[in-house]
N, C-alpha and C positions, 0 to 999 in steps of 0.2 A: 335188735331191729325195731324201728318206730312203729309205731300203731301205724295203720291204715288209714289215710286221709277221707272222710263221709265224699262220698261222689258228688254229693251239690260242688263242694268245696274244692275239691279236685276241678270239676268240672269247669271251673268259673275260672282258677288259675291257672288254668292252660290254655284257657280261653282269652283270657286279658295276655298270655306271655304272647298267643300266636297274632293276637290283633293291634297290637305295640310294634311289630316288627312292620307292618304293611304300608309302604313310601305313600307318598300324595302320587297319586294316580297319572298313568303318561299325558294324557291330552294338557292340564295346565301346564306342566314343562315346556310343552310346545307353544300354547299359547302366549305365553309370556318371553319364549324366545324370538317369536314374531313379530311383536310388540316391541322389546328392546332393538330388532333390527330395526325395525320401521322411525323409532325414536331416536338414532344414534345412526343412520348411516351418514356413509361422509357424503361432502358436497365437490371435496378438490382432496388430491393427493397431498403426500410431504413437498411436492414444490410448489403448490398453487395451483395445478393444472388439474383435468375434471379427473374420474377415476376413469382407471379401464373397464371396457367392456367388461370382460371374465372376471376380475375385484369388484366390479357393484352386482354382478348377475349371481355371485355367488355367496353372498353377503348376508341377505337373509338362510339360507340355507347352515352357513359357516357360526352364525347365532345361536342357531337352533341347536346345532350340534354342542356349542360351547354348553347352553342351558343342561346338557345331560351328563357332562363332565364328570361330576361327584358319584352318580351310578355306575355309571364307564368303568371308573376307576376301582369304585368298591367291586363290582363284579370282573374283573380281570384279577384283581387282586387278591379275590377268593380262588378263584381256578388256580390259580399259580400257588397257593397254599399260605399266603401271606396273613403272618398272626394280626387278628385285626383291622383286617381291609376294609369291613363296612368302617369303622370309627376313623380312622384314617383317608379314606375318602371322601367323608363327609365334614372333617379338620378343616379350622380356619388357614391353617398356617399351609397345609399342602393345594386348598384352594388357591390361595393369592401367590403359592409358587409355581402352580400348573397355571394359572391366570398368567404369568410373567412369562414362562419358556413359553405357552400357545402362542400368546401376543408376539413376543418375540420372532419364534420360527412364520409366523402371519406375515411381519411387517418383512422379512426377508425374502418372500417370492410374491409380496406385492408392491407397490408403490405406495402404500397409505400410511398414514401418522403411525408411529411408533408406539406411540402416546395414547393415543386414542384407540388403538388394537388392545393393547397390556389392558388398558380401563375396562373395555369393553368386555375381552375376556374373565378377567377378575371379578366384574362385575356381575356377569351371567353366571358365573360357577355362584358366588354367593347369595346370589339370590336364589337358588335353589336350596342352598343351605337354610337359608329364611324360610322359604316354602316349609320343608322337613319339619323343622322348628314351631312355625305354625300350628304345624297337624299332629305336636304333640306326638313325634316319631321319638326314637331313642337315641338322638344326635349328642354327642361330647367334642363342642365343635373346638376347644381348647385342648385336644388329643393334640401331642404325644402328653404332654404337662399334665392333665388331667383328664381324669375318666370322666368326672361329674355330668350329672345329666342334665340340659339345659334345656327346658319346653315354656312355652307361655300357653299351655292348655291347649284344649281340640278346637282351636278358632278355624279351622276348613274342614272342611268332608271329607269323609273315610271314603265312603260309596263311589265309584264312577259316576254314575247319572248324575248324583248330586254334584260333586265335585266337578262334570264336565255342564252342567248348566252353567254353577258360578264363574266361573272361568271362562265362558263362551261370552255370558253377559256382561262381563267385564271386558272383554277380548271388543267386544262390537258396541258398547260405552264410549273406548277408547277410541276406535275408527270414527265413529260419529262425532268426538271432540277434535277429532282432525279433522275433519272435515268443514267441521263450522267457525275455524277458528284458521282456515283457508290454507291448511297443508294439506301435503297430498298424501298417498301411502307409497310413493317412492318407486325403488323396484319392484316393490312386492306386488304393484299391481299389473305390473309387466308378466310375472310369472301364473297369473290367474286369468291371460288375455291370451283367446286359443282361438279367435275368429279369423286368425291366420297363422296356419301352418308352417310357413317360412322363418321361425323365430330360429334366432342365433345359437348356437351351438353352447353356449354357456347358458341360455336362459333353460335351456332342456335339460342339460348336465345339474343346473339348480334344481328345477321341479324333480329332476330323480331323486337327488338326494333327500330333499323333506320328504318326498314319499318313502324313499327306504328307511330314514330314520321314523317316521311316525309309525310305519308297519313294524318293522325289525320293534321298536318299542310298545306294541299291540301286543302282536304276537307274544312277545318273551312275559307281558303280563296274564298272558290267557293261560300260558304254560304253567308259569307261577302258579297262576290260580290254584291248576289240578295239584300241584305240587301241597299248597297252603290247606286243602281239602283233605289230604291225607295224613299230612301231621295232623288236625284236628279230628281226623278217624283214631290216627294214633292215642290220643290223650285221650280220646272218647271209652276205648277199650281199655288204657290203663282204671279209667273211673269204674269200670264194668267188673275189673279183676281179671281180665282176660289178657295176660299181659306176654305172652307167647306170640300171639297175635298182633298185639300194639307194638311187639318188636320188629316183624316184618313188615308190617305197615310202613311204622317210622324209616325202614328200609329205602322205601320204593318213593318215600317223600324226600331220601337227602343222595337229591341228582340236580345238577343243572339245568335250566334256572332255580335257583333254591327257594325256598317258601319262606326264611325265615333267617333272621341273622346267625349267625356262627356260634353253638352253643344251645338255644333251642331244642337240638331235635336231642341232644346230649342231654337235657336233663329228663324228655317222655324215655329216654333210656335207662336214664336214672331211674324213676321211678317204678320201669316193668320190674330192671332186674330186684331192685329191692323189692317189690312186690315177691317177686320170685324166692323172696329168701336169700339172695345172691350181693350179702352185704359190700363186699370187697369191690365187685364189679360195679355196685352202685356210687360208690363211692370214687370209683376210679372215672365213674361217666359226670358226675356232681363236679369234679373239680375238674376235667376237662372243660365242661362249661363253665366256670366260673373264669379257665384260664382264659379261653378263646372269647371271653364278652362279660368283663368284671361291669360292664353299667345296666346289666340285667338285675334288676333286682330279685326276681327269684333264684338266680344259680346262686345269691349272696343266702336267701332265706331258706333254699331247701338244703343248702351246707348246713347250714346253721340248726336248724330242725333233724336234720339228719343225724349229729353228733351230740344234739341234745336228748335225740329216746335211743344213742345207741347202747351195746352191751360193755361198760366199763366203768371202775368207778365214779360217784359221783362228779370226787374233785377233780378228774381227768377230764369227764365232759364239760364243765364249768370251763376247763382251759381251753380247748377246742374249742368252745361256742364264741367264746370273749372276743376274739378278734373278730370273728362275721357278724354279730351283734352291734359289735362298736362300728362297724363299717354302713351296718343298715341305717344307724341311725346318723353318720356323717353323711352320707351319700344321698339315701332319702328319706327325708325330712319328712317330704309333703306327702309321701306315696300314702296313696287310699287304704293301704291293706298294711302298713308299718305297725300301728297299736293291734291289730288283732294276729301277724304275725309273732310279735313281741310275746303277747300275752302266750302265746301255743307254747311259746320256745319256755318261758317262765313255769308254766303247768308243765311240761316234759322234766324239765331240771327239780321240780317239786316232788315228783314222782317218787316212790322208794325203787331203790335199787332192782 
């Protein structure tokens, strides 16, 4: 069994694996869902003629909903026990096919462009894949073909406040360029006009819905939250050595809404039971994570770590470690922690038997 990881060290890796998993926050999905309506609604149907009532009343609402898409899907996906669901949700290639059947089944119970539905659609799933991408989340948006991980750094906010500031200020930027450049905001300003109670039965059917999407999506982050609170109790107690404890913890962390992608709470399990002594089970929780979310970079580095202090010869562990080694350094190149995981694994393989 490995040595013991110093609790700084422990602490900080369990800390970057749990704060990697945490999406860009619900308010910009929304706000950029309302923007894209307000930017893209139609003026006339597929024959020239204006739209319907019920298709322009529910349009911004139908937007917004498209903007959550990629979440939608990873989390049904999960529930249903599908290997993969966050990376597949978040996939280019099941974006612009779920952009194509919404658009599609859109344009069949409305009258509107066909064309301009499929765009729209496609369009707001991938931008939220952009969003992710942004914030420096754990997106392999060339999933099923590749795992690799594709980020251009922490350019938006982790934080709500901060993140719902940027995004608000941006969000009312954008209205105020419509407005001086003599557009309107369309429906959307119908659905914010309450100085008469007599509105149409589709403009009320719309305001439910972005109220129930932007709550349903509060709430399910609040839940999260408690969720995300207790895996970091969990890894907290594994640093501690109290790891009896961090197993029931990590328990009561892995319920719906999950805290943390698929894999995760598998490797704070990893680490009590080998804490515990309990190699086999460690090892069977180590590669359950690596199965369920190979673009984590630690279920690649604590396999690897794991089979370089275990109890066998040398040259057995040298074969073991070679392929999770070669994969750290294919996969991540640039990760912060690659040259000081290397070196640990190097110093473990050094060791006398």
């Amino acid at each position: 069994m490995r040595k013991s990881v110093p609790r700084r060290d422990l602490i900080q890796r369990r800390a970057r694996c749990l704060l990697s998993s945490i999406d860009v926050p619900v308010i910009g999905h929304t706000l950029v869902g309302l923007a894209t309506a307000i930017q893209f609604e139609p003026e006339s149907d597929r024959d020239g003629a204006a739209p319907g009532r019920m298709s322009l009343a529910l349009w911004p609402a139908a937007v917004v909903v498209l903007s959550y898409v990629p979440d939608i899907l990873a989390q049904l996906g999960s529930m249903a026990g599908v290997r993969h669901a966050g990376l597949a949700g978040h996939s280019l290639v099941v974006g612009v096919l779920a952009g194509i059947l919404l658009g599609v089944a859109w344009a069949a119970v409305s009258r509107l462009s066909l064309w301009r539905l499929v765009l729209t659609a496609s369009g707001a799933i991938m931008f939220h894949d952009l969003l992710d991408i942004l914030q420096s989340t754990d997106r392999a948006p060339l999933w099923p073909w590749s795992t690799r991980i594709v980020s251009a750094g922490s350019l938006l906010p982790r934080r709500t406040l901060p993140e719902t500031a940027l995004f608000l200020g941006a969000f009312i930027a954008f209205v105020l360029w419509r407005r001086l450049t003599g557009r309107t905001l369309g429906t959307l300003s119908g659905l914010f006009e309450f100085r008469s109670l007599a509105s149409s039965a589709p403009v009320w059917v719309a305001r439910a819905l972005i109220v129930v999407v932007l709550m349903t999506a509060v709430s399910t982050r609040a839940v999260r939250s408690q969720r995300e609170r207790a895996a970091r109790d969990a890894a907290r107690l594994n640093a501690q050595g109290r790891y009896a404890e961090a197993l029931r913890v990590a328990d009561t962390a892995d319920r719906w809404p999950w805290p943390v992608r698929p894999g995760r709470l598998d490797l704070i399990r990893g680490e009590a039971h080998e804490g515990l002594g309990e190699a086999a089970v460690a090892e069977r929780y180590y590669l359950q994570a690596y199965d369920e979310d190979p673009t984590n970079f630690w279920a690649v580095a604590d396999l690897a770590e794991f089979h370089a202090a275990s109890n066998v010869p040398l040259e057995e562990r040298r074969k073991l470690v070679q392929p999770y080694a070669d994969e750290l350094r294919r996969k991540f190149p640039r990760h912060e922690q690659l040259h000081t995981v290397m070196a640990r694994i190097d110093r473990k393989l050094g060791q006398a038997d």
